[in-house]
VOGU-3710 file (C-alpha; in Angstrom, 3 decimals, decimal comma):
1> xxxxxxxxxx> 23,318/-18,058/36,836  24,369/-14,472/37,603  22,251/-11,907/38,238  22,590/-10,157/34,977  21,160/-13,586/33,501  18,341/-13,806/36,147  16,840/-10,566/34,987  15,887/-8,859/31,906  17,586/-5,532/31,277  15,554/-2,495/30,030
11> xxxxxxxxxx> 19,092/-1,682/28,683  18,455/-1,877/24,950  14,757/-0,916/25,030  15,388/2,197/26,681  18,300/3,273/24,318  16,283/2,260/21,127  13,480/4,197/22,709  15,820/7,413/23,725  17,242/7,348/19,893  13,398/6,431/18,465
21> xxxxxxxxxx> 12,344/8,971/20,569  14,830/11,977/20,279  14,117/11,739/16,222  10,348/11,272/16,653  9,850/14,152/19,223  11,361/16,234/17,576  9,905/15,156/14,289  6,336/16,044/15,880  7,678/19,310/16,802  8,907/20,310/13,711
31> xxxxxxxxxx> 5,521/19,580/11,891  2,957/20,665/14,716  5,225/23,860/14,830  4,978/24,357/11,046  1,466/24,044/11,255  0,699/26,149/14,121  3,145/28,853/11,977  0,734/28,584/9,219  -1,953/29,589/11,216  -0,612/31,947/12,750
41> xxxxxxxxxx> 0,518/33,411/9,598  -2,712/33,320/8,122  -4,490/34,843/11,266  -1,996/38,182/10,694  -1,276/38,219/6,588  -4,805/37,605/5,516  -7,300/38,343/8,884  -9,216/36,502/11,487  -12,392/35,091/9,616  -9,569/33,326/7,227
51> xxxxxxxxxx> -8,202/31,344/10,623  -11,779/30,294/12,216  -12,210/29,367/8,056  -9,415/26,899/8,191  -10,394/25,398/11,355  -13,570/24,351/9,403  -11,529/22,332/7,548  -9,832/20,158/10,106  -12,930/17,596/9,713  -11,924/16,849/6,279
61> xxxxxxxxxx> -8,229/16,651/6,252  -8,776/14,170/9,415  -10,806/12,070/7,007  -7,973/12,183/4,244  -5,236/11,382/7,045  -7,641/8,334/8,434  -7,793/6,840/5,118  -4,592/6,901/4,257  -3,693/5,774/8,028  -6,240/2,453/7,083
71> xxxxxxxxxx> -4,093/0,954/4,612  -0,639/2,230/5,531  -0,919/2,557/9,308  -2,289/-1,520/8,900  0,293/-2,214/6,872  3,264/-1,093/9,315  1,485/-3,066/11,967  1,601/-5,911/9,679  5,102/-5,534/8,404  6,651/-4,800/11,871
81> xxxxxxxxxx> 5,336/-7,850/13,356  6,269/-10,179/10,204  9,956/-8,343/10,860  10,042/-9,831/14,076  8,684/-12,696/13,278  11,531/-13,100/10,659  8,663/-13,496/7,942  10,649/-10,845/5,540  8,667/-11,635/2,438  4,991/-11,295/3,873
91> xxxxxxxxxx> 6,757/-7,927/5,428  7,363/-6,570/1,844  4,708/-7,860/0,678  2,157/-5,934/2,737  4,205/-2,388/2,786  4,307/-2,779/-1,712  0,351/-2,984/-1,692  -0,096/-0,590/0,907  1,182/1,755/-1,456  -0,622/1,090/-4,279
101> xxxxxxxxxx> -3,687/0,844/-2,718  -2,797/4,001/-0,501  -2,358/5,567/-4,405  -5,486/4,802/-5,443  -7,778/5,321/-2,761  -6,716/8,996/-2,326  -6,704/9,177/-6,224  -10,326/8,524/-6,145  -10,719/10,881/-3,031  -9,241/13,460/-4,786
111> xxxxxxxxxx> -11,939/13,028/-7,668  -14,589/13,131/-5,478  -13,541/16,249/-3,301  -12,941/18,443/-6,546  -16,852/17,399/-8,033  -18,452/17,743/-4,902  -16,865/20,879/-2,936  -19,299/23,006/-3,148  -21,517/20,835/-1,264  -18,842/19,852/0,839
121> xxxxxxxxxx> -18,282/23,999/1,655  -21,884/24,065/2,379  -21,587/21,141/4,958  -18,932/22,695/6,561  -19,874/26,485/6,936  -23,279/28,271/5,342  -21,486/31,695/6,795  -21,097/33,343/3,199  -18,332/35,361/4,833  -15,970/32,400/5,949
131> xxxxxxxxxx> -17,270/30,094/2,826  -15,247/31,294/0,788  -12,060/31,193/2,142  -13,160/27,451/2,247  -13,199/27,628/-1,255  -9,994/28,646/-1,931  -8,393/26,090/0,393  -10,564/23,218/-0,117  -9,972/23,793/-4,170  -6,099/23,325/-4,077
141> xxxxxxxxxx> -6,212/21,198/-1,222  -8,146/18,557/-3,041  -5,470/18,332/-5,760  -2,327/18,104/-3,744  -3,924/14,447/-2,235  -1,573/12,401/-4,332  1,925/13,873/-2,648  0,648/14,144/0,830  -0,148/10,707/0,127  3,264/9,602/-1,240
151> xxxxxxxxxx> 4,554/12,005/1,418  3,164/10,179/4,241  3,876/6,482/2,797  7,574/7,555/2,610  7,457/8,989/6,246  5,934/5,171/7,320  8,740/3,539/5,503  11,787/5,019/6,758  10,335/4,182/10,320  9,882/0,755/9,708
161> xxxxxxxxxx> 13,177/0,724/8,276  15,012/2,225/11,062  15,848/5,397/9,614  14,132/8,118/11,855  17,127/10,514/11,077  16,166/11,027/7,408  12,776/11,170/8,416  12,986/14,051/10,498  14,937/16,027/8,021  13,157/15,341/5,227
171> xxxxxxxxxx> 10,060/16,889/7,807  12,479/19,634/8,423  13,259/20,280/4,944  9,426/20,791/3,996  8,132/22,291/6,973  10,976/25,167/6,509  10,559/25,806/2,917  6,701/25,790/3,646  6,732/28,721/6,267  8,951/30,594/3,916
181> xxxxxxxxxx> 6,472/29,991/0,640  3,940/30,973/3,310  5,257/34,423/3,667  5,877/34,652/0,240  2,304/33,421/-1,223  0,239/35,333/1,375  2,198/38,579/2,229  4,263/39,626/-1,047  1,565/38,085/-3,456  -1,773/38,502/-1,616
191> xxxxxxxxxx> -3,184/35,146/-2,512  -5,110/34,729/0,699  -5,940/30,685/1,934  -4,829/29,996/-1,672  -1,147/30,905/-0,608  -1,299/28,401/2,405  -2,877/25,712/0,059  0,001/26,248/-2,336  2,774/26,331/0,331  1,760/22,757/1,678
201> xxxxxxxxxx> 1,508/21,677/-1,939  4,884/22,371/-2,722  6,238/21,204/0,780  4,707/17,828/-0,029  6,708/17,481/-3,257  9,478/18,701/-3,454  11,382/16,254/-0,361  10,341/13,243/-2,537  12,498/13,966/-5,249  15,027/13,161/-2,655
211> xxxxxxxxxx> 13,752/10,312/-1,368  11,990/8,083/-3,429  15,680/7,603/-5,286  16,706/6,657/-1,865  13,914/3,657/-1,072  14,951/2,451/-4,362  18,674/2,473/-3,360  20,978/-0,519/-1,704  20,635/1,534/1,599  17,359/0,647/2,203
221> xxxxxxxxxx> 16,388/-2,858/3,720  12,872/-2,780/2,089  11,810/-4,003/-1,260  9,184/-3,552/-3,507  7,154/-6,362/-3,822  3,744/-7,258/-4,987  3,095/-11,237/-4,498  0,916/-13,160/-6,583  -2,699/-13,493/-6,689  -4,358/-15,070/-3,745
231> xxxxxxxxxx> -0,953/-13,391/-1,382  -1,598/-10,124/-2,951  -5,290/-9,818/-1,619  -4,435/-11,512/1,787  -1,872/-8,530/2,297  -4,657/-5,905/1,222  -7,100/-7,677/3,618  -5,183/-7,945/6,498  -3,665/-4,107/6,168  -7,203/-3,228/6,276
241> xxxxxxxxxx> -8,665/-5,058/9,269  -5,656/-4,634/11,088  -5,522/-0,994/9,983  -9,260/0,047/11,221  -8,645/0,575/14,855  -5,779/2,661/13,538  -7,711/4,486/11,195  -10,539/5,250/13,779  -8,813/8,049/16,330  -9,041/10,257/13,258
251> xxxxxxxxxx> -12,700/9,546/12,215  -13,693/9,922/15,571  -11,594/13,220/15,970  -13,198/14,420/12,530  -16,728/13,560/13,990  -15,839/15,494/17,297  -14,641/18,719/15,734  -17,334/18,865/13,463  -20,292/18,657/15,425  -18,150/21,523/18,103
261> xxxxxxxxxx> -17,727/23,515/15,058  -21,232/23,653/14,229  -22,931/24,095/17,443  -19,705/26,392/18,885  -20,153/28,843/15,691  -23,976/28,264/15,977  -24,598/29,036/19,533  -21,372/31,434/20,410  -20,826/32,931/17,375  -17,214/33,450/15,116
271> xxxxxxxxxx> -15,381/34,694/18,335  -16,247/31,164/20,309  -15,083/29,672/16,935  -11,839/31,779/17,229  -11,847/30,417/21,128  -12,244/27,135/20,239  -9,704/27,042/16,680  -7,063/28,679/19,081  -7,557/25,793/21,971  -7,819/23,120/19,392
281> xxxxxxxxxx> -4,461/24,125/17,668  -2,805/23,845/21,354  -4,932/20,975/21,953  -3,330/19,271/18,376  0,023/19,590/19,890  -1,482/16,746/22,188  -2,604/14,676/19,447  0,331/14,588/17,267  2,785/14,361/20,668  0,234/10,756/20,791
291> xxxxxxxxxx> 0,627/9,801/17,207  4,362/10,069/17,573  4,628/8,661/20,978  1,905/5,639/20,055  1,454/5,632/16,180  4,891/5,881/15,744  6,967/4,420/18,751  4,627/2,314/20,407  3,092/0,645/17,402  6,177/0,169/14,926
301> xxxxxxxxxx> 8,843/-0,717/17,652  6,530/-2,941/19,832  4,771/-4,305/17,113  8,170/-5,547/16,438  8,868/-6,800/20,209  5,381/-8,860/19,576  5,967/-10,401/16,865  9,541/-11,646/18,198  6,815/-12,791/21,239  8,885/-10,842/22,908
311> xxxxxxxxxx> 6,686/-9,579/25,623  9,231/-9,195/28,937  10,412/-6,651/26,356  7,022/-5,395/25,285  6,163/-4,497/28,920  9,450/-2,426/29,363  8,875/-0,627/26,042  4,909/-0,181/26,613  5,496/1,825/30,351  8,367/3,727/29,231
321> xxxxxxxxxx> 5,954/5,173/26,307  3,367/5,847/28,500  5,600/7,756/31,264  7,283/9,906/28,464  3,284/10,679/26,974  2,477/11,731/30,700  5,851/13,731/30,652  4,909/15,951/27,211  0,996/15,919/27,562  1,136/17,158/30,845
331> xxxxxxxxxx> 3,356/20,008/30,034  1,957/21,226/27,322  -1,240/21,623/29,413  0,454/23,344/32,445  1,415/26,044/29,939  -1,508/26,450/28,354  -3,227/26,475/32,213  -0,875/29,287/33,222  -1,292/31,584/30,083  -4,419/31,207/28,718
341> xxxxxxxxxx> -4,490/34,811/27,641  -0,945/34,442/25,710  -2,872/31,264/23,581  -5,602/33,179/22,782  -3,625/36,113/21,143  -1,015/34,128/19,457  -3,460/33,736/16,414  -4,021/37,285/15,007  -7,346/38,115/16,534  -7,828/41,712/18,007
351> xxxxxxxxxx> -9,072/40,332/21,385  -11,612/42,769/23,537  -10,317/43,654/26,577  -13,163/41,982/28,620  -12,483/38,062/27,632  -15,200/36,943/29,315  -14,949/33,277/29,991  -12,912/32,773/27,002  -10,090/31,577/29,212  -12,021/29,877/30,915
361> xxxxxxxxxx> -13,293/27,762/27,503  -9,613/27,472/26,307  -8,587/25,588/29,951  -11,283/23,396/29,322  -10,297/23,011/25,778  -6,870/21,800/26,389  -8,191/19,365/29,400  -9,039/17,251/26,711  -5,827/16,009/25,561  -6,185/13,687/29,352
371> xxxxxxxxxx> -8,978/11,718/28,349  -7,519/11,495/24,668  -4,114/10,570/26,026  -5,494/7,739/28,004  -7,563/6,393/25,080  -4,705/6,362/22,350  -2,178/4,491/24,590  -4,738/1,457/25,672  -5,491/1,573/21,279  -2,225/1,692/20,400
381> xxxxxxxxxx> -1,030/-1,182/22,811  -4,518/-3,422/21,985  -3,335/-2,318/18,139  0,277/-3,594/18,851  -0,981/-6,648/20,219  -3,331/-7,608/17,934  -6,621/-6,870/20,110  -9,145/-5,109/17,555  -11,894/-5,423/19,624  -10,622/-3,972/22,294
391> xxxxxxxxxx> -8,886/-0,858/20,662  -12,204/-0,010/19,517  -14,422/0,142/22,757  -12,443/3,023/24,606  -12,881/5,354/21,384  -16,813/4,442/21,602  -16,748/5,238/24,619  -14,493/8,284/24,191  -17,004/9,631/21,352  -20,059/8,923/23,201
401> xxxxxxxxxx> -19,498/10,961/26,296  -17,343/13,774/24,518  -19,934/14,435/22,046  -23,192/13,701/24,032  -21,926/16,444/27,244  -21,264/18,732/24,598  -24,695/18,660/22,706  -26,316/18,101/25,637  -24,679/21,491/27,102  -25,476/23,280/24,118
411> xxxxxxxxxx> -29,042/22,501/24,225  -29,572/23,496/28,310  -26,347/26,300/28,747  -24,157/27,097/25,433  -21,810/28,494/27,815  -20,953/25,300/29,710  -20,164/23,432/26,297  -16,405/23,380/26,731  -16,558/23,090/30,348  -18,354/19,898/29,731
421> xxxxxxxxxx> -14,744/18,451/28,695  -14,007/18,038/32,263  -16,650/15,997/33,382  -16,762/13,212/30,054  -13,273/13,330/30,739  -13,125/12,286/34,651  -16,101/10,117/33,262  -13,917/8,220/30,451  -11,131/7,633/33,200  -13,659/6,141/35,123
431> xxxxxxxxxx> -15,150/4,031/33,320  -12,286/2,879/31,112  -10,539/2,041/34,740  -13,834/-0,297/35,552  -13,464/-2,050/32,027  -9,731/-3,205/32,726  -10,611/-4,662/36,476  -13,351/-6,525/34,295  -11,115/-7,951/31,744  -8,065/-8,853/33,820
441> xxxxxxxxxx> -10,626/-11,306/35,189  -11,771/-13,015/31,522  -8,367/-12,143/30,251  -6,002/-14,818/32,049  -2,752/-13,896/33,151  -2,498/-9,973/31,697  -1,338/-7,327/33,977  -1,572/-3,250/34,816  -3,766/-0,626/33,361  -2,796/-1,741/29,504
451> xxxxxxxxxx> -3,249/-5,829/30,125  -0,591/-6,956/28,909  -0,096/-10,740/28,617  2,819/-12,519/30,171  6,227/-13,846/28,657  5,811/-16,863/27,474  8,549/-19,186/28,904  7,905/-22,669/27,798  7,822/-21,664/24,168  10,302/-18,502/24,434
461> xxxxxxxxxx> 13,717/-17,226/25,962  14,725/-13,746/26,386  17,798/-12,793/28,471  20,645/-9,785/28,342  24,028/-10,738/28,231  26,773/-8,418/29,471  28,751/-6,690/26,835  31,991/-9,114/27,773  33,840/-12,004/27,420  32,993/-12,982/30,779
471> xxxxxxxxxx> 29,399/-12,331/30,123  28,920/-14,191/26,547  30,435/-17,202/28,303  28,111/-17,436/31,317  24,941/-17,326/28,749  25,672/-20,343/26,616  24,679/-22,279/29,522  21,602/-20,729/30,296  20,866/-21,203/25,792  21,821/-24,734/25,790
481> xxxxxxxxxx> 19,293/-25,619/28,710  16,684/-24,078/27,146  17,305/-25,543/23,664  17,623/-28,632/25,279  13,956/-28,817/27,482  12,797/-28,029/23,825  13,953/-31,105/22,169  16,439/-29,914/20,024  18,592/-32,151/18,100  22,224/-32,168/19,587
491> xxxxxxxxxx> 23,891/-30,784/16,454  21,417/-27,654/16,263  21,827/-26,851/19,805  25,881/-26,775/18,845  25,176/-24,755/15,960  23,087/-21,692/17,864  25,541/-21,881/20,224  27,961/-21,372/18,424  26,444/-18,781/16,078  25,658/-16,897/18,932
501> xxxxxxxxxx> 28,765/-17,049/21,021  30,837/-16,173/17,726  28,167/-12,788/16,712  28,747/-11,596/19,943  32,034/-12,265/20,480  32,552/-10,110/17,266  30,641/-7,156/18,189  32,757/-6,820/21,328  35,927/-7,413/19,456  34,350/-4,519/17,259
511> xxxxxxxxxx> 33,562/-2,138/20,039  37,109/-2,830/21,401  38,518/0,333/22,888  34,852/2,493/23,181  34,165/3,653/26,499  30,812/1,795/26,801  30,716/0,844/30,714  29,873/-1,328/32,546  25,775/-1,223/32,443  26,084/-2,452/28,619
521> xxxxxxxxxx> 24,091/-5,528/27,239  22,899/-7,578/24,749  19,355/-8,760/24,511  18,888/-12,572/22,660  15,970/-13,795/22,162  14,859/-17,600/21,335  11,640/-19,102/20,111  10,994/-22,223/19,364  8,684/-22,094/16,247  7,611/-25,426/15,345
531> xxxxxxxxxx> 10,013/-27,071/13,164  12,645/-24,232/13,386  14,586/-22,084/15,973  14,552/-18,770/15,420  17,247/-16,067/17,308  17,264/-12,060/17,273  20,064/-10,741/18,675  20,350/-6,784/19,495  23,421/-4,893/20,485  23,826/-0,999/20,540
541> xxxxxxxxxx> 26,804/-0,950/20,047  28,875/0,732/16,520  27,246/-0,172/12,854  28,161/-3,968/12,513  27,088/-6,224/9,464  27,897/-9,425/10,071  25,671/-10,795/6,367  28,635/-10,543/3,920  30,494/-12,416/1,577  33,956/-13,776/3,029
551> xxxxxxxxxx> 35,955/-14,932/-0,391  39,098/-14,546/1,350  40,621/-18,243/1,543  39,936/-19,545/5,030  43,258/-21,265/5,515  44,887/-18,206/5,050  41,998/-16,579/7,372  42,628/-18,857/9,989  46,604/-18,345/9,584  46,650/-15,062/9,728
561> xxxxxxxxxx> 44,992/-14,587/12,898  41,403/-13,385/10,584  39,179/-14,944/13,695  36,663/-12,574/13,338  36,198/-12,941/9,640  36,538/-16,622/9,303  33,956/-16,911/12,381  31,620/-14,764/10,836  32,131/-16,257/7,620  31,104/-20,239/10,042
571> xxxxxxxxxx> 27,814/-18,197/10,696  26,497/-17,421/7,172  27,177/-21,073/6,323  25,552/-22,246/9,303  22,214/-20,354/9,201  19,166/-21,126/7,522  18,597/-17,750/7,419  20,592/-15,132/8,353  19,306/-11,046/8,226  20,858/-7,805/9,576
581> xxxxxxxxxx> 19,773/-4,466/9,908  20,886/-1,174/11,601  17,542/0,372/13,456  16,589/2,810/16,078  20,210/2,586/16,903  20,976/-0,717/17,091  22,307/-3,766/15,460  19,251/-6,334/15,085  20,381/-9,809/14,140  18,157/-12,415/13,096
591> xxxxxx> 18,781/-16,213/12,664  16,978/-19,244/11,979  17,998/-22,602/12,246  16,499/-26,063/11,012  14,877/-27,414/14,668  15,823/-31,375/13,437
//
């Protein structure tokens, strides 16, 4: 065995992540950017009450987001891991009732916002001069539920389906026409919080009459489909429960930033609300950089890599997240650290010139995004791995000491409230360091700060394979042996063989005169699931669809020096199931063969 065989390359992990990643970062740019924008916009077009007004509001719209996160954020869990688990149909299944039940949930939330905001503005703020702002906000907000709803469902699709690219410009698309309605609403036509409202409206709506056609189109790999009865209910269930831990970052972020709005406009007064709105919007740039990195990344792509039972591959993918979060969290922090004043004056407020410890407070502030960075990557990997209990104690524990220091600081010193960040956040680390040396001790076998389980080998293969000739060849060995100690029949173990050896054999012949180097590979991956072998093979090589219909005559194929074509056309015959899609850059190939 070589030594290319002997070890797993990170080769097509880390390009899927750099391609994932490019898309996605800048994705989260281009919507924490818009939203900072808005803020900023409102802060200088309408005045500074109307900005510490709209960071009353960040409570509720973390509720909306949370809800709809519970039954589509559990449903891309789902789906990924039936993807990699080949299970296509229970995949569908769960994404087509996420919708509907996404629908109708925010439908009813909608309902209920609209009949009840005046209590809900009275909640929120009893300030008469910042309530109504509230008003105006909270009125149209309510009523554009529905599209950020369909909005956000659309955004979750074309991840799972591999298309970051048109996710990021339909984000670009809306974010840009919703600064410019912005400036229209609120400078030229004066209509205060209402002009924000209406911008976000409209930015919601008006990129789905582009793509909605385009989920329904040949070009995308998913399909609409509810299953019958008893399925149907399963696939709500099981978005649900899987889609709580996911859900519970934003209630427990809602909870946080209401109780520090109340007691930080209670005991400091609007300009510690002003301190605290301008940290938090620098701090949010922390929490979205998390979402994308975790939510979005981590969960999707290794919820994939699970359910494959890939975990070699999980392992790569999990630290290479987790050393790009440390990366983006930590410099958005540095900056803040260095100019403090510069944050506090980007929003519009006509700052005195003694700032007391306000720059103090907004260091503090922005500390927070440690402790919170640490807590969503061990949820998101417990989430990704199917550990609900788990995902659930560090936000308890998050909560608890985040929200107690703060109260407690409140009621002895209101000015050592935000410093109080520092210390639950050294204490989280702590503590949430003393949980893991517990459970690597009940939890057999896992490993590092995120336990994560081991590869495993009896029941599973995963290997790269150099992108050659040369390379293909010296891996059939290494197949057949493992195909073998699994009890394969003779004939399969001929047939994934030769499947394989013919795929890849293709994709090279496809690649044929690219300058790819030397340090390229293809990962395979076998299971042996019960009365079937299943294989995924991933290249990153060109666009290659190897699922068609050859109805070319294959004597003429085979004449005519056609290998490629007749080959491929050996595979589809030879499968038991044979999928292909294009995603994060690369060409995933599955295949499943009767075991017997």
């Amino acid at each position: 065995m070589t030594r290319n065989m002997e070890l797993r390359q990170s080769f097509i992990i880390s390009k899927g992540f750099r391609n994932y990643f490019l898309y996605s970062l800048l994705f989260t740019i281009i919507e924490q950017v818009c939203i900072v924008v808005d803020m900023i916009l409102v802060g200088n077009f309408v005045n500074a009450d109307a900005f510490s007004a709209l960071n009353l509001v960040v409570p509720v719209e973390s509720i909306v987001t949370g809800l709809i996160m519970l039954t589509t954020g559990g449903a891309g869990i789902v789906a990924s891991r039936c993807i990699g688990d080949q299970d296509f149909d229970r995949a569908f299944g769960a994404l087509s009732v996420a919708v509907v039940s996404t629908l109708i949930i925010i439908a009813l939330v909608s309902a209920v916002g609209l009949y009840f905001m005046d209590g809900i503005v009275r909640i929120l703020c009893p300030e008469d001069v910042l309530s109504g702002y509230l008003r105006d906000y909270l009125g149209i907000y309510f009523l554009s539920l529905i599209p950020i709803a369909l909005y956000s469902i659309v955004i979750l699709l074309l991840n799972i389906d591999g298309k970051p690219a048109i996710a990021l410009l339909m984000v670009a698309s809306a974010s840009a026409l919703d600064i410019i309605l912005d400036v229209v609403f609120m400078k030229y036509m004066g209509l205060g919080t209402k002009g924000v409202a209406f911008a976000g409206t409209a930015s919601y709506i008006v990129p789905l009459f582009f793509l909605i056609p385009y989920l329904s189109s040949n070009r995308c790999s998913l399909k609409f489909m509810i299953r019958n009865g008893k399925l149907a209910r399963d696939d709500f269930n099981q978005n649900i429960i899987t889609g709580i831990p996911y859900c519970l970052p934003y209630v427990i972020m809602c909870s946080i930033i209401f109780v520090i709005n109340k007691l930080t406009l209670t005991k400091l007064g609007p300009f510690g609300l002003y301190v605290w709105g301008a940290g938090y919007h620098v701090l949010s740039l922390v929490i979205v950089t998390m979402d994308c990195i975790g939510g979005t990344i981590l969960v999707i792509m290794g919820s994939m890599l699970v359910g494959s039972h890939d975990m070699t591959g999980f392992s790569i993918f999990a630290k290479r997240c987790s050393k790009v979060a440390a990366m983006v969290v930590g410099a958005i922090i540095l900056v803040v650290m260095a100019f403090p004043e510069w944050t506090l004056s980007l929003f519009g407020y006509n700052l005195p010139s003694d700032l007391g410890n306000a720059v103090l407070w907004v260091r503090f502030i922005v500390l927070l995004g440690i402790p919170y960075t640490v807590c969503c990557l061990k949820i998101y990997v417990s989430q990704a791995l199917d550990r609900k209990w788990i995902s659930t104690v560090p936000l308890a524990i998050f909560f608890i000491l985040t929200v107690g220091g703060f109260c407690l600081c409140a009621v002895l010193n209101p000015q050592w409230m935000f410093p109080s960040f520092l210390i639950s956040g050294i204490l989280f680390i702590l503590s949430d360091f003393l949980a893991c040396a517990i459970l690597r001790r009940y939890l057999k076998g896992v490993s590092g700060y995120l336990l994560i389980p081991p590869q495993d080998s009896v029941r599973s293969k995963c290997f790269s394979v150099a992108y050659s000739r040369e390379g293909i060849e010296s891996a059939l060995p290494v197949l057949e042996s493992f195909l073998d100690t699994m009890g394969t029949s003779p004939a399969t173990i001929v047939n994934v063989n030769l499947c394989c050896e013919e795929l890849m054999l293709s994709i090279v012949d496809n690649n044929a005169g690219k300058k790819l180097g030397e340090d390229w590979f293809f990962d395979v991956f076998v299971l042996d699931d019960e009365d079937e072998i299943k294989v995924t093979v991933k290249d990153a090589g060109a666009p290659f669809n190897p699922v068609r219909k050859y109805t070319g005559n294959a004597v003429e194929a085979m004449s005519s020096g056609e290998d490629m074509e007749l080959s491929l056309r050996l595979v589809n015959r030879i499968c038991k199931e044979f999928k292909y899609n294009y995603m994060y850059g690369q060409n995933t190939i599955y295949l499943s063969f009767a075991k017997a």
